[in-house]
KEMISE-747872 format. One record per residue (C-alpha): x negated, z, y negated; residue in one letter. Coordinates in steps of 0.1 Angstrom, whole numbers, padded with zeros to 4 digits, always signed. Layout:
N
XZYA/...
end
This chain:
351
-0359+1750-1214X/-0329+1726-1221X/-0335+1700-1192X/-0350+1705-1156X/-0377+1678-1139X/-0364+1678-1104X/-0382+1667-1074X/-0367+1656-1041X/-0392+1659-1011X/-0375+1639-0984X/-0346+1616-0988X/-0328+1609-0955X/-0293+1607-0952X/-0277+1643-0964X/-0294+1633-0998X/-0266+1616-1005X/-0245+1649-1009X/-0273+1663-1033X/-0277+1637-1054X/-0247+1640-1071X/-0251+1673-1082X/-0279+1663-1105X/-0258+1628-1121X/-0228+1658-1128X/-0253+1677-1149X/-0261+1670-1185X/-0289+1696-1180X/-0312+1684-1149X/-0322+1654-1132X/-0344+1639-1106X/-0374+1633-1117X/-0391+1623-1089X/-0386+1618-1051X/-0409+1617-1023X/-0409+1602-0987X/-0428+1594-0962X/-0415+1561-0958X/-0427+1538-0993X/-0397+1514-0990X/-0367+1546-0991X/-0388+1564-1012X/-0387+1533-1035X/-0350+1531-1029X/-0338+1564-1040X/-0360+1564-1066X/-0347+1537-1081X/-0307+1549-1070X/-0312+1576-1089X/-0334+1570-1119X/-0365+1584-1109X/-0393+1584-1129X/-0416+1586-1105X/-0418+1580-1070X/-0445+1592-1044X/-0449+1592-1000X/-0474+1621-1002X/-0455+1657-1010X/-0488+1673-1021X/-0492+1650-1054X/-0457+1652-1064X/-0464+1692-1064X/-0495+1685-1085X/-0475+1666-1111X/-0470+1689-1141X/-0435+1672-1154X/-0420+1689-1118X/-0404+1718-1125X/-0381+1728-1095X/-0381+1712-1061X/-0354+1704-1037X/-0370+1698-0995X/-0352+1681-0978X/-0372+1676-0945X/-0372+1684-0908X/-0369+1721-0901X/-0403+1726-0885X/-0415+1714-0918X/-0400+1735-0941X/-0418+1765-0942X/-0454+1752-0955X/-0439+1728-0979X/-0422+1754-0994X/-0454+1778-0992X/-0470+1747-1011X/-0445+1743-1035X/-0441+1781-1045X/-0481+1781-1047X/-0479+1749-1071X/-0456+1766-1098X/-0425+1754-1084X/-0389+1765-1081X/-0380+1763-1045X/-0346+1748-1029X/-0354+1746-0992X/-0323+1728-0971X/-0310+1745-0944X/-0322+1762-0917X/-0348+1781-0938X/-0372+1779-0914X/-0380+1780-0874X/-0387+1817-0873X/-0381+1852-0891X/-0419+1851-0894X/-0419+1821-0909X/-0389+1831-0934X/-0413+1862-0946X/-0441+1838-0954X/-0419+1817-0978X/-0402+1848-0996X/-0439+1864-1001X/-0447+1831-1012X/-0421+1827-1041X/-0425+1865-1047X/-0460+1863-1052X/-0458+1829-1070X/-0428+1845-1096X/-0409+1812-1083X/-0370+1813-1069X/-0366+1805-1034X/-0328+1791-1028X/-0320+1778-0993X/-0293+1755-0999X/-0263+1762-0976X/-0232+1742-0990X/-0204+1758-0970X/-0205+1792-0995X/-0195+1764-1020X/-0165+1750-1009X/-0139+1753-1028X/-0117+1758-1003X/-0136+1788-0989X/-0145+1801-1023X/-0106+1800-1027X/-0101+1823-0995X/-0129+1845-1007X/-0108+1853-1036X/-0077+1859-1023X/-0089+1880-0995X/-0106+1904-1029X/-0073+1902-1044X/-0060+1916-1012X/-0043+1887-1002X/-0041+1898-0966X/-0049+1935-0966X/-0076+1952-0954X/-0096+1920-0934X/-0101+1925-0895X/-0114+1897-0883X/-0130+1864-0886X/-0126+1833-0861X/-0141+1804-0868X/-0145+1770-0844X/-0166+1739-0845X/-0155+1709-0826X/-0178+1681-0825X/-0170+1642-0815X/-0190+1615-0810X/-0173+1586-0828X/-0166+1578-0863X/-0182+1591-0895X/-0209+1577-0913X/-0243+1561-0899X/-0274+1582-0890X/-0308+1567-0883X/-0315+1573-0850X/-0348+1590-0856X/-0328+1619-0879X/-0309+1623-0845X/-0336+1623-0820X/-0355+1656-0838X/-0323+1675-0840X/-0325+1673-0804X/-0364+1683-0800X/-0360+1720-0801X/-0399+1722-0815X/-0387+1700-0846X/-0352+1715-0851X/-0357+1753-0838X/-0327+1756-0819X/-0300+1729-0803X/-0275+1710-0828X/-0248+1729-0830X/-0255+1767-0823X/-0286+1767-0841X/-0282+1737-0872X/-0249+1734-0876X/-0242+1766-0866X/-0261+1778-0893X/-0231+1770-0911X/-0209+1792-0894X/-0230+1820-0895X/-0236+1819-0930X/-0198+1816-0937X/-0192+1847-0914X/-0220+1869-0934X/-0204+1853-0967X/-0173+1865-0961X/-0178+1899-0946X/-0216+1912-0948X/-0245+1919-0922X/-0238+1918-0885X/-0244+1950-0864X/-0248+1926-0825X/-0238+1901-0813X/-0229+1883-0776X/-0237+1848-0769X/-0226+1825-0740X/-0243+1789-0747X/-0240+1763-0722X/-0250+1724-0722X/-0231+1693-0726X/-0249+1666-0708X/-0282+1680-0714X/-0288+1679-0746X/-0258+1694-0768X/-0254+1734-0766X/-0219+1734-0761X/-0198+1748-0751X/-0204+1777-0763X/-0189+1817-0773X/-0201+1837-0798X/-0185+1876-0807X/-0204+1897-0827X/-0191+1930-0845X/-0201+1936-0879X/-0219+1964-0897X/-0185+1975-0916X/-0164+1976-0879X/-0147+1941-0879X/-0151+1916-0851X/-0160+1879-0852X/-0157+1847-0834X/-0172+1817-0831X/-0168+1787-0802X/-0183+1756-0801X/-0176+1722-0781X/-0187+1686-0782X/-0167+1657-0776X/-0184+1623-0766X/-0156+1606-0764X/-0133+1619-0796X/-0128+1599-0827X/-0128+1621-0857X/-0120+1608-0894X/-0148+1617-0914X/-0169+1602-0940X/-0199+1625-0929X/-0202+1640-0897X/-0175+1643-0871X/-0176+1682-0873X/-0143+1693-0871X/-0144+1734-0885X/-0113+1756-0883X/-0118+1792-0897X/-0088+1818-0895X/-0093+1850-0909X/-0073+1879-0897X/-0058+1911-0921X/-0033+1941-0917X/-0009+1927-0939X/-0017+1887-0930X/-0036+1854-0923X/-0058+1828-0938X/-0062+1799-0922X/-0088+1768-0934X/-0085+1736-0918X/-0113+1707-0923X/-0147+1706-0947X/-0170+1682-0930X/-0141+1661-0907X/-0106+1654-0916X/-0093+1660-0877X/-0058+1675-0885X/-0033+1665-0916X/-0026+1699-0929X/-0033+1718-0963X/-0068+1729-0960X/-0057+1768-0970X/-0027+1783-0962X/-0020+1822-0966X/+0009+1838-0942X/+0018+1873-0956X/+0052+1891-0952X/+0073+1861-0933X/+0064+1841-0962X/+0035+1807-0957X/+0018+1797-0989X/-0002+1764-0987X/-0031+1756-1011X/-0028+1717-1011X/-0047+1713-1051X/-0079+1728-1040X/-0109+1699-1043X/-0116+1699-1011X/-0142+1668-1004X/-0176+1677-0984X/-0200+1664-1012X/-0175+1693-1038X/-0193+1722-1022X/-0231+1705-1024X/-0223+1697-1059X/-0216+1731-1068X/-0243+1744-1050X/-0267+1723-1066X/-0251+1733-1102X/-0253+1769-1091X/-0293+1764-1087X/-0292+1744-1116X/-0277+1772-1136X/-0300+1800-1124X/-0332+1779-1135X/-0322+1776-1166X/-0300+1807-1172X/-0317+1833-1150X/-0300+1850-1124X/-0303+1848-1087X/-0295+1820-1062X/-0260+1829-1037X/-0281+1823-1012X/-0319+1838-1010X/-0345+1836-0992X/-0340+1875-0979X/-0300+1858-0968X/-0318+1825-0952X/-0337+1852-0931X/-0304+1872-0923X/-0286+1839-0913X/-0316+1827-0892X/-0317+1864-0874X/-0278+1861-0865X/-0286+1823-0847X/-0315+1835-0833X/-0295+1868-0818X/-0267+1846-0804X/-0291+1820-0787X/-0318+1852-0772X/-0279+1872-0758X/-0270+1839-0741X/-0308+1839-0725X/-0304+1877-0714X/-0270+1880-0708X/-0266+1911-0731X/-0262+1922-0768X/-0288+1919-0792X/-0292+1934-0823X/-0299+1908-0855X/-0319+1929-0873X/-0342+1931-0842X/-0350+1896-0847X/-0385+1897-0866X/-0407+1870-0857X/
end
């Protein structure tokens, strides 16, 4: 196979970041999109080149040109369109969250497993450059032996680009999203970075609290990992903070503790604070990392050449259905510990 037929099902907003990806690539395009609503299916079809366009999922599955797939819907949608889409033939790229539950993660793994189709879920934060950067030096041993992780979202209100207000209002329906905005979907994110960087989590402790009813923040997050080290994640929301973005206004920090120094990674989503994105302090001395790409859409791009490169190479995606279903164990733990006041065990987290 020299060239991929790709199919997007969904094309809200975020596709903006994926599309890109695929007009990088000499060796895949988009094929076809899909979407509920005719006139932005029409749209983005004819943005990107499509050859065909369609409103109804189920015939763009039946269409034999398709090779892979790339869903792009509401979380509580994801786990049969993907269980449709592995049962069609298809290579599966299923965005973020995986799914509403662990049960519903072991339906869509059994389904590309039985299928003999790859099931990626398409997390960019693994992919930015930035973080990839810090990966590498903390393997070159950078900063010793690693101790910690800390890592903080800070959410505003104002600024950044324009949502519809529909993609907003299911984010904030827990039986659409699965979980509130930040501790459960964005903080997917972060809990994906923190298992990135430093493995599978032994328990974790969550406080979650609500900002005017509807945003869980603030919030506190510690867990201890499998290996011994300790992590850290705190969230707040800001309704009244302007943040320069040309996405969301998500401002994340991550600092990443050793026994010999520090990382510390400013912006990826927002562009809060006007400092180098990576800056390493070992022995008295601070090294900033100020050539590193270090736009949002950069890590979806790679991501999206990474999948691009295991269809046609072979290989495995980064990030797997079996990781999806660790991630979506780790959210789940935090939000159930902030319910019961004590620690709860991720991999205790199976349905």
């Amino acid at each position: 196979m020299t060239e991929l037929n790709v199919g997007i099902i969904g094309c809200g907003r975020i596709t903006d970041l994926h599309a890109p990806g695929y007009a990088r690539s000499r060796r895949a395009r988009i094929f076809a999109v899909c979407d509920v609503n005719p006139e932005l299916a029409a749209r983005r079809g004819a943005e990107w080149g499509a050859e065909r366009v369609y409103t109804d999922y189920h015939k763009l599955l039946a269409d034999p040109d398709v090779q892979a797939v790339e869903i792009i819907v509401p979380h509580h949608l994801h786990k049969q369109v993907c269980v449709d889409a592995c049962e069609a033939g298809k290579h599966v790229s299923v965005q973020k969250p995986m799914a509403l539950t662990v049960s519903e993660c072991d339906a869509m793994i059994r389904a590309a497993r039985e299928n003999n189709v790859k099931l990626k879920v398409f997390e960019n934060f693994d992919f930015y450059p930035p973080y990839v950067k810090a990966r590498e030096l903390i393997e070159d041993g950078a900063i010793g032996q690693p101790l910690s992780v800390r890592i903080h979202l800070g959410g505003g209100a104002r600024g950044g680009w324009k949502v519809p207000l529909s993609a907003w209002l299911w984010r904030l329906n827990e039986q659409t999203c699965g979980g509130g905005p930040n501790i459960f979907d964005d903080g997917y994110h972060k809990f994906s970075i923190a298992i990135d960087f430093f493995g599978p989590i032994e328990s974790v402790n969550g406080w979650v609290d609500r900002s005017f009813g509807i945003v869980d923040a603030p919030a506190m997050i510690s867990w201890k990992y499998k290996n011994g080290m300790a992590g850290y994640l705190d969230s707040t929301f800001s309704p009244h903070m302007t943040m320069k973005s040309k996405y969301y206004t998500a401002d994340e920090r991550v600092e990443i503790t050793g026994s010999e120094g520090v990382l510390y990674l400013s912006r990826c989503t927002a562009r809060l604070l006007d400092e180098p994105v990576l800056t390493l302090c070992r022995g008295g001395v601070t090294t900033a990392f100020e050539d590193l790409r270090d736009d949002w859409v950069d890590s979806f791009t790679d991501s999206t050449l990474h999948y691009i490169g295991v269809l046609l190479d072979g290989g495995e995606p980064r990030l797997t259905g079996e990781r999806g279903r660790q991630v979506l164990q780790f959210a789940h733990a935090a939000i159930k510990s902030s319910n019961s006041g004590e620690p709860v065990r991720p991999d205790d987290i199976t349905v």
